[in-house]
C-alpha positions as semicolon CSV with decimal commas, in nm:
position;residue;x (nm);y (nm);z (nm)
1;X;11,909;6,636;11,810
2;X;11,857;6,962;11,616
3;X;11,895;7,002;11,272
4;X;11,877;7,337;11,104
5;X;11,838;7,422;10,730
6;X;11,912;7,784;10,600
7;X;11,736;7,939;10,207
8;X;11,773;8,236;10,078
9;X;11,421;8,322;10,144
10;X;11,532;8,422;10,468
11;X;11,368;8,127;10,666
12;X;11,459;7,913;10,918
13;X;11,302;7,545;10,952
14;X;11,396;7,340;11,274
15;X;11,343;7,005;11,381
16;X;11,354;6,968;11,689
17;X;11,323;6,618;11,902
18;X;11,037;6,720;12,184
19;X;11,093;6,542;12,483
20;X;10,777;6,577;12,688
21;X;10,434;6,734;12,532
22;X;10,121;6,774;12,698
23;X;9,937;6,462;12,743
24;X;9,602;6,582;12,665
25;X;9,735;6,708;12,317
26;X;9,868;6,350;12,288
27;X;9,589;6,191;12,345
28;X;9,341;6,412;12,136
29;X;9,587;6,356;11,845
30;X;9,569;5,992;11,802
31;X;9,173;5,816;11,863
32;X;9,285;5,509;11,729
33;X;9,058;5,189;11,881
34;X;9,339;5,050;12,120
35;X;9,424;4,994;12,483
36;X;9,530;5,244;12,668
37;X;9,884;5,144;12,714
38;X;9,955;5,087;12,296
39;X;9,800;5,439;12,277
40;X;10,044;5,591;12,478
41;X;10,346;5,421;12,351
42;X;10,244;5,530;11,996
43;X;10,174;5,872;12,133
44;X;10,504;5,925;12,273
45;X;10,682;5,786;11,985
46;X;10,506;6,046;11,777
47;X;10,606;6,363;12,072
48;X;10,963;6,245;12,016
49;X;10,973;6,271;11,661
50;X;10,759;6,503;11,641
51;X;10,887;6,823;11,338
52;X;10,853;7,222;11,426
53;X;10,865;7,452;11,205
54;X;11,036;7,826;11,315
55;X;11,004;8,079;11,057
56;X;11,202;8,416;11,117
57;X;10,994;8,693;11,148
58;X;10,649;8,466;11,112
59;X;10,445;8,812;11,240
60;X;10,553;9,168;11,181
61;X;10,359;9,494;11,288
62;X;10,245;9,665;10,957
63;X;10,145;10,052;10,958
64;X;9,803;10,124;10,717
65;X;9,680;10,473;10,668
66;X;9,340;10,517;10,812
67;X;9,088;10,680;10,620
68;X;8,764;10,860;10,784
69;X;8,425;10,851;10,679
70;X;8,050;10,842;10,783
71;X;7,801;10,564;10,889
72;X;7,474;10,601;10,995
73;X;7,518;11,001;11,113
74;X;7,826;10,858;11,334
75;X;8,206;10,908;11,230
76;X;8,406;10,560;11,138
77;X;8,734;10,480;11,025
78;X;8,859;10,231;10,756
79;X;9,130;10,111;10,534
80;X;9,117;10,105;10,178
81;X;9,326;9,766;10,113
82;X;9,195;9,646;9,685
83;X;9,016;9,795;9,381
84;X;8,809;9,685;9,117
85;X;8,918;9,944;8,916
86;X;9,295;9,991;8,803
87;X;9,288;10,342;8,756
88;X;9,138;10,367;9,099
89;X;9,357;10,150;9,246
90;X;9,670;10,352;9,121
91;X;9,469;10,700;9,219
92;X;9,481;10,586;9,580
93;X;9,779;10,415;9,595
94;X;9,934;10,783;9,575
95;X;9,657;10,960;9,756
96;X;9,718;10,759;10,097
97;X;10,052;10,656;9,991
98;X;10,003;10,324;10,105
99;X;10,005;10,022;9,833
100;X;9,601;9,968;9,725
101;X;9,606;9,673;9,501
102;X;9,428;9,629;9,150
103;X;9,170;9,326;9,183
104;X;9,005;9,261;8,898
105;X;8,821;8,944;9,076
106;X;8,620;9,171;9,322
107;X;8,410;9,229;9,036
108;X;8,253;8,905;9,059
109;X;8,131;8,971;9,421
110;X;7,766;8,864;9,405
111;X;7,589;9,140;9,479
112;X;7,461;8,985;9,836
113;X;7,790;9,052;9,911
114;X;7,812;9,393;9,845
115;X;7,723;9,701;10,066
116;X;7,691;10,118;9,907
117;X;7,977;10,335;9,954
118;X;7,866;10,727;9,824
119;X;8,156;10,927;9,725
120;X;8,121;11,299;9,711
121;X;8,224;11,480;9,339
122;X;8,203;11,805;9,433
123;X;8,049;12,000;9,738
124;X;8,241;12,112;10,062
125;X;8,565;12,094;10,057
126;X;8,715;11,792;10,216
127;X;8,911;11,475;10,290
128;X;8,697;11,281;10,062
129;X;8,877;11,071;9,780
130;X;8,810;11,353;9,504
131;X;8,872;11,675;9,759
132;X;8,547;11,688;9,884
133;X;8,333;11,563;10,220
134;X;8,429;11,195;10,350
135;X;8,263;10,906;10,206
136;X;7,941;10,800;10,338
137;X;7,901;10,382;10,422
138;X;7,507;10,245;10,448
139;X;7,642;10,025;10,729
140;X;7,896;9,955;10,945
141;X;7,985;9,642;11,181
142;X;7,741;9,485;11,414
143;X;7,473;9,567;11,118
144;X;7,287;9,315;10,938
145;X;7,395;9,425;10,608
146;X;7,706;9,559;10,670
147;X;8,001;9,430;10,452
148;X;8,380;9,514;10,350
149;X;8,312;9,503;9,959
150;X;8,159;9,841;9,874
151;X;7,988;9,906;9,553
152;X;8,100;10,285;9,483
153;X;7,803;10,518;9,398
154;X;7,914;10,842;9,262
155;X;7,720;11,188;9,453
156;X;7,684;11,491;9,277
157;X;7,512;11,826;9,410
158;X;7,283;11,958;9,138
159;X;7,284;12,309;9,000
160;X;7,127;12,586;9,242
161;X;7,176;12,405;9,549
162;X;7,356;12,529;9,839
163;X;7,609;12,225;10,008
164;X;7,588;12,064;10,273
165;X;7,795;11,828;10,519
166;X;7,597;11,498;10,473
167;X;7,671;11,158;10,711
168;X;7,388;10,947;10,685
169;X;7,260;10,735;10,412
170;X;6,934;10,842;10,537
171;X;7,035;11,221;10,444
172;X;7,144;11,142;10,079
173;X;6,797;10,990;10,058
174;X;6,628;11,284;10,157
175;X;6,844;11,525;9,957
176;X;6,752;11,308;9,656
177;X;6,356;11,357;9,759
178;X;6,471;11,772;9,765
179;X;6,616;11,730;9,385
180;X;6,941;11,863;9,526
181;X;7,170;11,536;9,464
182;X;7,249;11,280;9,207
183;X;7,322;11,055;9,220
184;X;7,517;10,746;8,920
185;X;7,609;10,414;9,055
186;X;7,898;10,250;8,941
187;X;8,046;9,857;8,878
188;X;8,361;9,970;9,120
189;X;8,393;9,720;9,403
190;X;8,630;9,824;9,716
191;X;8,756;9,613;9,982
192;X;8,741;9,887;10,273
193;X;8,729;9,686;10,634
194;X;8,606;9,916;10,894
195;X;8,859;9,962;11,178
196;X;8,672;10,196;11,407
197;X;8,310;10,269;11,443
198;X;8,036;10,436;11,664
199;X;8,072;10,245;11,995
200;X;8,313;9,955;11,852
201;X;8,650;9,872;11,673
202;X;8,879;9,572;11,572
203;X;8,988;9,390;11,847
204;X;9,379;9,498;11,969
205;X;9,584;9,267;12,122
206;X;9,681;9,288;12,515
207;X;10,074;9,178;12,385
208;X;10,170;9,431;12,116
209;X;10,526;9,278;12,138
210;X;10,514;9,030;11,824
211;X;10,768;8,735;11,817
212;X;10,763;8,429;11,616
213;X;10,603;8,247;11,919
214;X;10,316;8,482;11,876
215;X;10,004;8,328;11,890
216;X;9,798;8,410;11,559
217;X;9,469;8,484;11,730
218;X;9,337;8,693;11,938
219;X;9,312;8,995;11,821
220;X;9,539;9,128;11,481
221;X;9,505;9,504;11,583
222;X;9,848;9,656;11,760
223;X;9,706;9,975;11,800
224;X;9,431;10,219;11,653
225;X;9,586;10,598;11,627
226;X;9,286;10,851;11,475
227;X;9,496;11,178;11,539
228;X;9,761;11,055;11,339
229;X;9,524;10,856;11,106
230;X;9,670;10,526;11,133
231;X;9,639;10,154;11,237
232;X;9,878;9,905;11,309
233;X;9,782;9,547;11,220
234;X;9,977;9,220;11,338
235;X;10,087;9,084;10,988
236;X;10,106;8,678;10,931
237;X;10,391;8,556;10,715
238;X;10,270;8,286;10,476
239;X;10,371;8,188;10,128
240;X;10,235;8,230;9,733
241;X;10,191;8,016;9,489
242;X;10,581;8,018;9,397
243;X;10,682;7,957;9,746
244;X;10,793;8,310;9,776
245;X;10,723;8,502;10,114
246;X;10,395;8,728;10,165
247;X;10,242;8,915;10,430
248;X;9,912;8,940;10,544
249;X;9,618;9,083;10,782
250;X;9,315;8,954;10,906
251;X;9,031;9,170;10,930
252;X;8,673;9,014;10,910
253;X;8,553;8,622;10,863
254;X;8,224;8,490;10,761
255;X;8,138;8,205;11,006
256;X;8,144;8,392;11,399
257;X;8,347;8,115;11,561
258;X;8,680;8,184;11,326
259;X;8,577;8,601;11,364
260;X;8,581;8,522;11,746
261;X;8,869;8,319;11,734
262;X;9,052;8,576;11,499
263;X;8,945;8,862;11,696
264;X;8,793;9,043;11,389
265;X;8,433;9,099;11,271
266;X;8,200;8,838;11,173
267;X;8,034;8,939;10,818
268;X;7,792;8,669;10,709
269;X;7,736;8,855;10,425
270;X;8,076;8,728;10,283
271;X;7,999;8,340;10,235
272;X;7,823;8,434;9,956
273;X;8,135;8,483;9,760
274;X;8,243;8,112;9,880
275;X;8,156;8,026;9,493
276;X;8,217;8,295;9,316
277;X;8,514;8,406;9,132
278;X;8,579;8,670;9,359
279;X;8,694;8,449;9,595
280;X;9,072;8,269;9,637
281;X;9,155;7,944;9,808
282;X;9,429;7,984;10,083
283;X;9,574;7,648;10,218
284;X;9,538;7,593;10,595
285;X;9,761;7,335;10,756
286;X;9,524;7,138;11,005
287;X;9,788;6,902;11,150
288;X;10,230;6,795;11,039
289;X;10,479;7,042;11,109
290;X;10,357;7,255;11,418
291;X;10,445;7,649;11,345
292;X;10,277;7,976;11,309
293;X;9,959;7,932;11,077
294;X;9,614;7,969;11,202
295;X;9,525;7,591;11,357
296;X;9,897;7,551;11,494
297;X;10,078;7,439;11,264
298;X;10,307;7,513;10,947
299;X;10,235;7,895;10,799
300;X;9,978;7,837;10,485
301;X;10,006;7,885;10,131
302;X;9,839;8,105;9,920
303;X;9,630;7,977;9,515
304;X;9,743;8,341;9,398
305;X;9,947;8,657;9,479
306;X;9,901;9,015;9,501
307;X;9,890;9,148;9,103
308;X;9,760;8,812;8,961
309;X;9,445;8,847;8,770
310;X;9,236;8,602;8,975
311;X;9,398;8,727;9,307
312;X;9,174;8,846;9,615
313;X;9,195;8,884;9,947
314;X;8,860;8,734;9,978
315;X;9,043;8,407;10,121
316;X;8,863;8,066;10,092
317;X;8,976;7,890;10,342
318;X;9,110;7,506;10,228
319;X;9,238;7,269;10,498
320;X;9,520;7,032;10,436
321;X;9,575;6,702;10,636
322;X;9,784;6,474;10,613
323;X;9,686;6,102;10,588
324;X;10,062;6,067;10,854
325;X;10,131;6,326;11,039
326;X;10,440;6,218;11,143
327;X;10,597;6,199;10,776
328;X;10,460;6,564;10,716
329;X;10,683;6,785;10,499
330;X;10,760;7,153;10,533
331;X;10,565;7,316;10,201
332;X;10,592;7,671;10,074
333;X;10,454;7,592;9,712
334;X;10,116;7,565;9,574
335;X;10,290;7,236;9,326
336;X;10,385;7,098;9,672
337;X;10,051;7,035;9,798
338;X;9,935;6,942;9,405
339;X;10,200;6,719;9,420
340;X;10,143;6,549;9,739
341;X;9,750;6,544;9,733
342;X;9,810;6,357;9,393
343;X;10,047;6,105;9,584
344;X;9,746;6,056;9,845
345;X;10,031;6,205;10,152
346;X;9,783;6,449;10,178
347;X;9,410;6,584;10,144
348;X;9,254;6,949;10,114
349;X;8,933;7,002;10,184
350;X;8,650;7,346;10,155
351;X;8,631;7,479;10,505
352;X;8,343;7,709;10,426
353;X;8,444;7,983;10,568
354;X;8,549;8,289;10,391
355;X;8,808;8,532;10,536
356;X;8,934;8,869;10,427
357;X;9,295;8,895;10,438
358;X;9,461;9,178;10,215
359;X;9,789;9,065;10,135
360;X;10,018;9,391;10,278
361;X;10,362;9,287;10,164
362;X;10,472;9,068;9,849
């Protein structure tokens, strides 16, 4: 028996009535204290009436401009995804024409988070933010102190100097020892993942083709183009607060076995912000409705949404169960689980792990 439902958020949920599942996902689901035999009658009762979700379009490719830069003497490439700073954030939005979203909650990034960015104010000409050379990182992945969040640090040649092409943090250093730079920190925080880097990059997937059937790890890179400066991310459809539909990318996690599992970069650095107000909570579905979300099953649910003041897409990751799987509902709304948690159907739960995904379409 199928029965479909149809909303004018452009989803599809379908029930389906499985006949056979695997039998070693049956048994791992239940671990009641039972014979054998009771076990498996339960466990086929629940793989026959067993819900799955089917979202339209659960994963879409989504096209980011790449922006190029320095680390360490080496050229890297990254994407410039939230601001601290609104006029910043509006600055590039129309510099890379590509959406870069004001986030007033980075600014609450404790500063073990953080990383230096050095952006150039005048010098050589270039495709630095303000017209000059590229941006210069102190890090970049597979470092100890590397990290997405970038505190900006503005660089300024001094009078009487002559210009140069700088790419090291180690060079700014010494041109500061010369007297030929200064240089003025500042309390703008950027969420800039690096996408490419000397001898590395994010992970692409072997299928490019993206279905709803997609699986969501595994790599959330399509493809890497530096001639044409872009990269082409596999995009997760999941919901806000609101239940409306919202896109997103996956690009670095702070404990290694979700960054391996993701296929993105492992950046202890981020768990810091686990407690901080520069983090969000996104709702992970461990177990219900099987669909497209990270562990399996039904896509998750965002605590805030692109343009909110306490948005980021410094996810912390909250797991939902429910206390009966098999009377799981299909939720797109934050008042759902609220709702549902206060009903005892269900309980949430800190993962503690932190992972950056930039929301890309609202």
């Amino acid at each position: 028996m199928t029965i479909r439902f149809t909303s004018s958020q452009r989803y599809g949920i379908l029930f389906l009535t499985t006949g056979l599942v695997a039998m070693a996902f049956s048994i791992s689901l239940l671990s009641f204290s039972m014979p054998s035999t009771a076990a498996m009658i339960i466990n086929s009762y629940a793989q026959e009436n067993e819900k799955t979700q089917n979202l339209t379009e659960t994963n879409i490719p989504k096209v980011l401009p790449l922006v190029r830069g320095f680390a360490d003497g080496n050229e890297v490439f990254y994407i410039t995804t939230e601001v601290s700073d609104e006029k910043l954030a509006n600055y590039l939005t129309n510099l890379t024409k590509s959406r870069v979203v004001y986030t007033p909650a980075l600014k609450y990034a404790p500063p073990q988070s953080l990383a230096n960015i050095y952006e150039f104010t005048n010098g050589l000409k270039g495709s630095g933010p303000e017209g000059f050379q590229p941006n210069i990182a102190d890090s970049q992945p597979g470092d100890i102190n590397y990290s997405p969040l970038w505190k900006v640090n503005l660089v300024t040649w001094n009078n009487g100097t002559t210009p140069r092409e700088l790419t090291s943090e180690e060079d700014i250093v010494n041109a500061i020892k010369n007297n030929e730079l200064t240089i003025k920190p500042t309390e703008i925080i950027v969420n800039c993942p690096f996408v490419q880097w000397k001898d590395g990059f994010l992970k692409v997937r072997e299928n490019k083709t993206l279905t709803d059937e997609s699986p969501y790890g595994g790599g959330q890179v399509l493809d890497i183009d530096t001639k044409k400066m872009q990269v082409t991310f596999a995009a997760h459809r999941g919901f806000a607060p609101d239940g409306s539909t919202i896109y997103y990318i996956a690009t670095d996690a702070s404990v290694k076995k979700a960054a391996d599992e993701l296929g993105v970069v492992f950046v202890n650095r981020t768990v810091s912000t686990l407690k901080s107000g520069s983090s969000s909570d996104l709702y992970v579905f461990t177990n219900g409705i099987k669909g497209n979300g990270p562990m399996g099953y039904q896509a998750s649910i965002a605590s805030t949404n692109a343009g909110d003041e306490g948005y980021s897409p410094l996810w912390r990751i909250q797991t939902v169960t429910w206390e009966n799987p098999a009377q799981a509902q299909f939720l797109t709304s934050l008042d759902e689980i609220t709702e549902h948690a206060k009903q005892g159907h269900l309980k949430t739960e800190v993962a503690g792990v932190v992972v950056n995904c930039p929301f890309v379409e609202t």
